[in-house]
C-alpha positions as CSV (number, residue, x, y, z in Angstrom):
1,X,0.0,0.0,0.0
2,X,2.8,2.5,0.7
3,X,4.9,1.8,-2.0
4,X,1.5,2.1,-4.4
5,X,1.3,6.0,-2.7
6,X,5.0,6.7,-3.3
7,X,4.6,5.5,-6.8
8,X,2.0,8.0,-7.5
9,X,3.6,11.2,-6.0
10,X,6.9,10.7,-8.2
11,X,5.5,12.0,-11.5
12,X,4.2,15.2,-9.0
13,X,7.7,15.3,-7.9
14,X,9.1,15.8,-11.2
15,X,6.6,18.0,-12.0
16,X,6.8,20.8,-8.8
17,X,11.0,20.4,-9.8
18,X,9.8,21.5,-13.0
19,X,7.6,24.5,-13.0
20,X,10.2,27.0,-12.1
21,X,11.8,26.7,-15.9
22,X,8.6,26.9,-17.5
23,X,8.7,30.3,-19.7
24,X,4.9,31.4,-18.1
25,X,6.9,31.8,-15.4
26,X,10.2,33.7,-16.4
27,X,10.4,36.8,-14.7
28,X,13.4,37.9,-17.4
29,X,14.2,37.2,-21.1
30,X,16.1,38.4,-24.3
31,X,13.8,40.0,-26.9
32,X,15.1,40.1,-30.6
33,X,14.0,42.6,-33.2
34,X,10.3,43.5,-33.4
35,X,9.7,41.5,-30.0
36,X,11.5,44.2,-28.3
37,X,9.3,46.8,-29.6
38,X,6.3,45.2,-29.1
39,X,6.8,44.4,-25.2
40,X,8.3,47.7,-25.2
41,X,5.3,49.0,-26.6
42,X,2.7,47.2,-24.3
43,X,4.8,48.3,-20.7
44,X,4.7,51.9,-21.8
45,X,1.0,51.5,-22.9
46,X,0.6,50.3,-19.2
47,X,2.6,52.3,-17.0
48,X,1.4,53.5,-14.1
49,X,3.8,55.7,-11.8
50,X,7.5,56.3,-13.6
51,X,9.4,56.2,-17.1
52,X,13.1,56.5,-16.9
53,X,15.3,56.7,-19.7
54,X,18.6,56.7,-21.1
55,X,19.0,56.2,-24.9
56,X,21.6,57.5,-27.6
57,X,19.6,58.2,-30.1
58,X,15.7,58.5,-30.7
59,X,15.1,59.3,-34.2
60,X,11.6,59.7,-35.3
61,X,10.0,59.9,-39.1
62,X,6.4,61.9,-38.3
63,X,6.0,61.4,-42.3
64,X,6.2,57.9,-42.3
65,X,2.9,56.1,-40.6
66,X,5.0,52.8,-40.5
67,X,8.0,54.0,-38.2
68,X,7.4,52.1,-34.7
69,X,9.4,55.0,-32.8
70,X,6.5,57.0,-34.0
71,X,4.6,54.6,-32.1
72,X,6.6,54.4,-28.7
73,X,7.0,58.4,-28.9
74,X,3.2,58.3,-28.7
75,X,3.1,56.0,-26.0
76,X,5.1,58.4,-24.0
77,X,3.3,61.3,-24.7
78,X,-0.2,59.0,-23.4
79,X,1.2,58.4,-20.4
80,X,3.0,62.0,-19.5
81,X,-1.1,62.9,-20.0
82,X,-2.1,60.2,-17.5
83,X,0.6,61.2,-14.7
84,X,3.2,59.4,-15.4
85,X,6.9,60.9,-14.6
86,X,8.7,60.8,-17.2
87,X,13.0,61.7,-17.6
88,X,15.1,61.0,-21.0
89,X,18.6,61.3,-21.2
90,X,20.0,61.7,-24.6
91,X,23.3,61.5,-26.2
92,X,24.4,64.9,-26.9
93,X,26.7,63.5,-30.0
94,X,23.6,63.0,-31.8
95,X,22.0,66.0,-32.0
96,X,21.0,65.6,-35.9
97,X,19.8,62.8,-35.2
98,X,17.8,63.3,-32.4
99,X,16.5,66.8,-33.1
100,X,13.2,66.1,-34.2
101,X,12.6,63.3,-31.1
102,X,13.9,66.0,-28.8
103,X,11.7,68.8,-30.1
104,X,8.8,67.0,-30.2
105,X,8.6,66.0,-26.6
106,X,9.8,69.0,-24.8
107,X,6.4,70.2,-27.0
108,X,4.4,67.6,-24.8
109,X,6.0,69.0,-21.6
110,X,7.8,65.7,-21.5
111,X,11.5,66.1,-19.1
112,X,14.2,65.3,-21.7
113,X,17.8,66.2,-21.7
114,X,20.7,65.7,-23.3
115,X,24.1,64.6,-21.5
116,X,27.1,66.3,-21.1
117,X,29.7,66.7,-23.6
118,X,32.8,65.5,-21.4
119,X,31.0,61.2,-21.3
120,X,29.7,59.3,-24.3
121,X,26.0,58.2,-22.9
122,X,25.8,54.8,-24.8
123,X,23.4,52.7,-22.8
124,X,20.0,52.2,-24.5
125,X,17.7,51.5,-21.5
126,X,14.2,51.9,-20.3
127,X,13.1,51.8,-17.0
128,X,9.2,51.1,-16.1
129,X,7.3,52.0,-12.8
130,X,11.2,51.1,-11.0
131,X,10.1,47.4,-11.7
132,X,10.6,46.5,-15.5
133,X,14.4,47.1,-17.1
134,X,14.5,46.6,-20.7
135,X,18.4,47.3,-22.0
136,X,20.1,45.9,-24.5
137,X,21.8,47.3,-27.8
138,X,18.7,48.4,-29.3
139,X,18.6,52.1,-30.2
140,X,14.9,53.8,-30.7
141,X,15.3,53.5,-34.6
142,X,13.4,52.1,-37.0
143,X,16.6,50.6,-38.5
144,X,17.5,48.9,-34.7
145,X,13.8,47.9,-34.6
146,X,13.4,46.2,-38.0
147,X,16.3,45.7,-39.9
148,X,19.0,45.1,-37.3
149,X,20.6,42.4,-35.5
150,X,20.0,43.9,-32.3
151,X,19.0,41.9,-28.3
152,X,17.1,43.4,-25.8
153,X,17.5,42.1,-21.8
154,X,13.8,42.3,-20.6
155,X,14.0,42.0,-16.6
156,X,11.1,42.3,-13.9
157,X,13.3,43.3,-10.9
158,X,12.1,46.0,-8.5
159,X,16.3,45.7,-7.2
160,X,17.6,46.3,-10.8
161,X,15.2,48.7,-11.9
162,X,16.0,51.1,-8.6
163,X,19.3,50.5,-9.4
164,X,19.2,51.4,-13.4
165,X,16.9,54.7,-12.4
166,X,19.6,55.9,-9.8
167,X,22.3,55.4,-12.5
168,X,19.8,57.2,-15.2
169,X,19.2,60.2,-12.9
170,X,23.1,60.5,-11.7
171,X,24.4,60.8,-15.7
172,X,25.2,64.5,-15.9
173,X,23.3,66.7,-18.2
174,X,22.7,70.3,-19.9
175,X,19.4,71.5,-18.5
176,X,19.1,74.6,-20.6
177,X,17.7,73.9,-24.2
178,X,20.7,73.2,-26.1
179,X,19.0,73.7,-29.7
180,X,19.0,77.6,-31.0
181,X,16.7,78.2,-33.6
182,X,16.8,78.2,-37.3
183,X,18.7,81.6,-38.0
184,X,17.7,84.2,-39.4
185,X,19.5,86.8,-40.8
186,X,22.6,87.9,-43.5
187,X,23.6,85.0,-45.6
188,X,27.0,85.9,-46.9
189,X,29.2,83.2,-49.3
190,X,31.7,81.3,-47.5
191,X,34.1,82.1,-50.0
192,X,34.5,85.5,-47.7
193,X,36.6,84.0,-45.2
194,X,38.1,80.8,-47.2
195,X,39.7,82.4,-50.2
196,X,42.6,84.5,-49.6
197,X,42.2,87.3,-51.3
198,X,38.7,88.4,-49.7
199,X,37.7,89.0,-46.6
200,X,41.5,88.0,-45.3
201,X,42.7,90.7,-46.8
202,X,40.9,93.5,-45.0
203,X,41.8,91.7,-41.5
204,X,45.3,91.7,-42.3
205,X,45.3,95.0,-43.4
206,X,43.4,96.3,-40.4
207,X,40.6,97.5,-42.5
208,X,37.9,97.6,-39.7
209,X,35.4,99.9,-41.4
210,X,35.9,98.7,-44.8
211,X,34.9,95.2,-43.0
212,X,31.9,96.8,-41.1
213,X,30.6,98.1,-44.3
214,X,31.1,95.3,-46.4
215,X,29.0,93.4,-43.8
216,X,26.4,96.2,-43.8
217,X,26.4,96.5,-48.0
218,X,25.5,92.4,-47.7
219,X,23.1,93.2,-45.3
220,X,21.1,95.9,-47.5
221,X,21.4,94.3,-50.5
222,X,19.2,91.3,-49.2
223,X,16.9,94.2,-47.6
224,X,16.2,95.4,-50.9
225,X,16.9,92.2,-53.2
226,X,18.1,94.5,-56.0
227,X,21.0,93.8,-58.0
228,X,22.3,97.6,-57.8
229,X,22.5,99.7,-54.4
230,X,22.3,103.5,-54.6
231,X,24.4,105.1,-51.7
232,X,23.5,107.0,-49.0
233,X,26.4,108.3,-47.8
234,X,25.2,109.9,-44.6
235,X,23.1,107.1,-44.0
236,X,26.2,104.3,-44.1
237,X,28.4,106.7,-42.1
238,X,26.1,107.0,-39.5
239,X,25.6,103.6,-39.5
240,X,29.1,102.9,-39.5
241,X,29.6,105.2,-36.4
242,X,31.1,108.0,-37.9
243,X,31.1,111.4,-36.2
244,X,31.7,115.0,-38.0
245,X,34.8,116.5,-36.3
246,X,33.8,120.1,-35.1
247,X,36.0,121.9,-37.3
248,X,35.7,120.2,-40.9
249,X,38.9,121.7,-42.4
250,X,38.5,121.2,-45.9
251,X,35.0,120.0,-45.9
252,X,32.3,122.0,-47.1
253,X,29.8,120.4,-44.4
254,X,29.1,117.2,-42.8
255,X,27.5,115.8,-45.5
256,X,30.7,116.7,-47.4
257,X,32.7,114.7,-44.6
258,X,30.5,111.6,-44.4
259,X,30.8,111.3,-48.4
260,X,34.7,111.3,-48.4
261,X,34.7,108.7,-45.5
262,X,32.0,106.5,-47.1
263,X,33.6,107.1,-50.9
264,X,36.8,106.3,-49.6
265,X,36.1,102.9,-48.0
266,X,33.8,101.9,-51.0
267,X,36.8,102.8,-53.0
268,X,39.2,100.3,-51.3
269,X,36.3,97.3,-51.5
270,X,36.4,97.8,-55.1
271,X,40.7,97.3,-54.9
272,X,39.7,94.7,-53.1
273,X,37.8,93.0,-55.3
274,X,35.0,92.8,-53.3
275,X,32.4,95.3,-55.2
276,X,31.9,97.4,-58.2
277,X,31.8,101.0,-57.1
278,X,30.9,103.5,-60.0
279,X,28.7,106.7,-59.5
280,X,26.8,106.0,-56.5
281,X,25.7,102.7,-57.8
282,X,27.5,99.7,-55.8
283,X,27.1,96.0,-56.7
284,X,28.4,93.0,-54.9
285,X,31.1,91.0,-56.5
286,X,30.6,87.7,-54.3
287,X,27.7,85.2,-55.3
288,X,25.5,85.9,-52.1
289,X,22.8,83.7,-54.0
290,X,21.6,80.9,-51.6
291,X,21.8,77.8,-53.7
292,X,20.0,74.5,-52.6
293,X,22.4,72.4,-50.6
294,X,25.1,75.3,-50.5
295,X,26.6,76.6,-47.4
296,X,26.6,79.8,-46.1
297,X,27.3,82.0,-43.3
298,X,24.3,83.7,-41.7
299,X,24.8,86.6,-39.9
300,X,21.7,87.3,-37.1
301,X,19.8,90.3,-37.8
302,X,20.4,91.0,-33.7
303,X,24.1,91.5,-34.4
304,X,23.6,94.6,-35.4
305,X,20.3,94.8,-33.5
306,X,22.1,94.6,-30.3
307,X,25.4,97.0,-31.5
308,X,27.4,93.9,-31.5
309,X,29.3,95.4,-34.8
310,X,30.1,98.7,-32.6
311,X,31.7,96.4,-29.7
312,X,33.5,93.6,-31.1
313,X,36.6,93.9,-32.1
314,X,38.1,92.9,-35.7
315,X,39.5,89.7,-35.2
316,X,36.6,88.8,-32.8
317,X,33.8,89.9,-35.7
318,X,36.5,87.8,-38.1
319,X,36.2,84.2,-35.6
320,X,32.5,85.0,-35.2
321,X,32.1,84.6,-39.4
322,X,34.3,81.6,-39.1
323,X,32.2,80.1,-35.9
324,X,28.8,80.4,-37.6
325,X,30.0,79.0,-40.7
326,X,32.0,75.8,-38.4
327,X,28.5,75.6,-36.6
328,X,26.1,75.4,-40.0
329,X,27.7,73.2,-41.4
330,X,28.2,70.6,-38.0
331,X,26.2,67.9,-38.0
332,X,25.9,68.7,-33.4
333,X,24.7,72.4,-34.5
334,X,25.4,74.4,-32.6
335,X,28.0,72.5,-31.5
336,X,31.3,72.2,-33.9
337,X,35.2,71.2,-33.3
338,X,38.4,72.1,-35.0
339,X,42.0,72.6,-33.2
340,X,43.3,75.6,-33.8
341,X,45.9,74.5,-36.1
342,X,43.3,73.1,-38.2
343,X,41.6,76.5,-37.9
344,X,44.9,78.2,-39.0
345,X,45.6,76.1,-41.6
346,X,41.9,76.1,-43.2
347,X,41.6,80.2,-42.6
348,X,44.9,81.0,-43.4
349,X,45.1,83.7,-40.3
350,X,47.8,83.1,-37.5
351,X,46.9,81.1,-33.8
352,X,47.4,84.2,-32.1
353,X,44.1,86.0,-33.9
354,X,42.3,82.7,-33.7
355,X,42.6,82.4,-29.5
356,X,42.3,86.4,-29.1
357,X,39.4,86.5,-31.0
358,X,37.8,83.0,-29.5
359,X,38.5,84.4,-25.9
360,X,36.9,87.6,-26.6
361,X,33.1,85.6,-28.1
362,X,33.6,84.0,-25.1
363,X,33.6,86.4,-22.3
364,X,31.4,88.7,-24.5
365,X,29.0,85.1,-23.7
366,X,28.6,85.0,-28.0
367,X,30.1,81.2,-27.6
368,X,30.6,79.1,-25.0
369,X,34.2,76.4,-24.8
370,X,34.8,73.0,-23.3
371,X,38.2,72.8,-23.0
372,X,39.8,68.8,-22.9
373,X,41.7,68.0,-19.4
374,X,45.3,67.0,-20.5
375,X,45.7,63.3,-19.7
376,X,48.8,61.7,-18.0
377,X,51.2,60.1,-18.3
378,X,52.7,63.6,-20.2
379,X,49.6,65.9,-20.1
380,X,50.6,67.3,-23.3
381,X,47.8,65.9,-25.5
382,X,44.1,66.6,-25.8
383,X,41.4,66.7,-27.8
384,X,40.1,69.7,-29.9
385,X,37.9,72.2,-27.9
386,X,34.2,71.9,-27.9
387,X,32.6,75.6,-29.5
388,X,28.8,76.2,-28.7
389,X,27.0,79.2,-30.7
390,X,25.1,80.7,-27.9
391,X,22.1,83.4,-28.4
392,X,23.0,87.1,-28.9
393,X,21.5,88.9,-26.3
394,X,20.8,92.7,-26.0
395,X,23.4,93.9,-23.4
């Protein structure tokens, strides 16, 4: 009789040593390609109190119905609007690329950020009411999502997922929106400050107010959008700053003075090469033309708004020409880097203009530099500074 009852609890043996590899049960697993988006998509769909996240890029298609970031954007939006608390950490690297991401949920009042220059924030992971930790390789991508060989590490773990928040929240960031707007303002060719016998020329010749004006002639000339400018010579001088000394000398009156300043300057642009001068009548010699694709340098209309091409000097106006055109073209806008050698090389001006006229954007707060620590075991090497276009502010 007893061996009968110990026959029939083996198989219930086997069974309860079992259940604990049974997958209904798993409390963690890998998820491959679409699988990670979809469980992604269902523990965002469900969250209840917290979304943390750390990812190095989000990009996002809004023209393309079929993108599933589109999707898990959505689902973050959906549950900022039922309470949740939501933080994302983004890889400041890849600003290009996550721009549109970026924009888009600061719109929905959702907390995003992106890291600090000084670390690389490479983790792509996504933390769910501090209990569910999905992280893996997977980027928010359509590419990582569907095309990619990518693995995702799906965990239920209230001790891991406390853990992965603390680390998320501790990764340094820039709280200030690090995106300036689309510029708008003076688009001047390029070819100003790369060829050498243009806009080089008048900084190593000292030629401030042939420079100012040049800048203001570009400037009017897309105010009008005429081929042809007719000059007002009182007008540009005072423009220009230029005051009528008490005793004129040889000058009938001030108009008389302002026309011989103005005449003069237009007169050495034309040596230059830079404009035709004839009878009152000036035309611009460089191809100002935006072209599709081309770059250019745009100058904001508060530069002069704000009197910033009264109180800069020369060499500081020169490196602001060169910064806007380093930042337009950068795919971290407005973020760019270049050593100065580069910079001297490339610009064909000497290192000691380049780090006057940096230093002076910087205190004047028109950029902003990251300078690399020198690493041991000589200190003497480190990487290229990290230049940030700032806003021009009234001062």
């Amino acid at each position: 009789m007893k061996i009968k009852r110990i026959k029939n609890l083996l198989p219930l043996f086997f069974i309860c040593l079992t259940i604990p590899f049974l997958p209904i049960a798993a409390s963690a697993e890998v998820l491959f390609g679409k699988a990670y988006h979809q469980a992604l998509h269902q523990y965002l769909a469900q969250s209840k109190s917290s979304i943390t996240i750390a990812m190095y890029f989000i990009i996002i298609n809004p023209a393309d119905p079929t993108d599933p970031v589109n999707e898990l954007v959505n689902d973050l939006i959906n549950a900022k609007n039922r309470g949740v608390k939501i933080k994302v950490v983004l890889e400041d690297s890849k600003l290009k690329e996550n721009r549109l991401a970026y924009e888009k949920l600061r719109a929905n009042n959702i907390t995003v950020y992106f890291d600090t220059a000084e670390h690389l924030l490479h983790i792509k992971e996504v933390v769910i009411d501090v209990r569910y930790v999905f992280a893996g390789s997977a980027n928010w991508s359509k590419a990582a999502i569907e095309d990619n060989y990518e693995a995702t590490y799906f965990e239920d773990s209230a001790p891991d997922a406390l853990a992965s928040k603390k680390y998320i929240e501790n990764i340094p960031i820039q709280k200030k929106d690090i995106f300036l707007p689309q510029l708008k303002g003076v688009t001047i060719a390029p070819d100003f400050i790369l060829v050498s016998n243009s806009g080089r020329m008048l900084l190593k010749a000292e030629a401030f107010k042939q420079f100012d004006l040049y800048l203001l002639l570009c400037k009017l000339q897309q105010e009008t959008a005429k081929p042809f400018l007719d000059i007002d010579y009182d007008y540009l001088a005072r423009k220009l700053g230029y005051l009528a000394p008490k005793n004129l000398g040889k000058y009938r009156d001030n108009h008389h003075y302002f026309y011989d300043r103005i005449r003069h300057s237009l007169k050495s642009l034309k040596s230059y090469g830079l404009i035709d001068y004839n009878r009152g009548k000036v035309s611009l010699k460089a191809d100002n033309i935006r072209k599709a694709g081309a770059p250019f340098i745009t100058i904001p209309f508060e530069y002069w708004e704000y009197g910033y091409s009264e109180t800069l000097s020369m060499r500081a106006k020169y490196m602001y020409l060169i910064c806007l055109y380093e930042a337009g073209r950068s795919s971290r806008y407005p973020f760019w880097f270049r050593s100065q050698e580069d910079m001297s090389k490339l610009y064909g001006i000497s290192d000691t203009t380049i780090s006057l006229g940096l230093l002076e954007l910087e205190k004047k707060g028109i950029i902003e530099v990251t300078r690399d620590k020198p690493a041991p075991p000589d200190f003497s090497s480190r990487k290229a500074n990290v230049y940030r276009m700032l806003y021009l502010v009234k001062p």
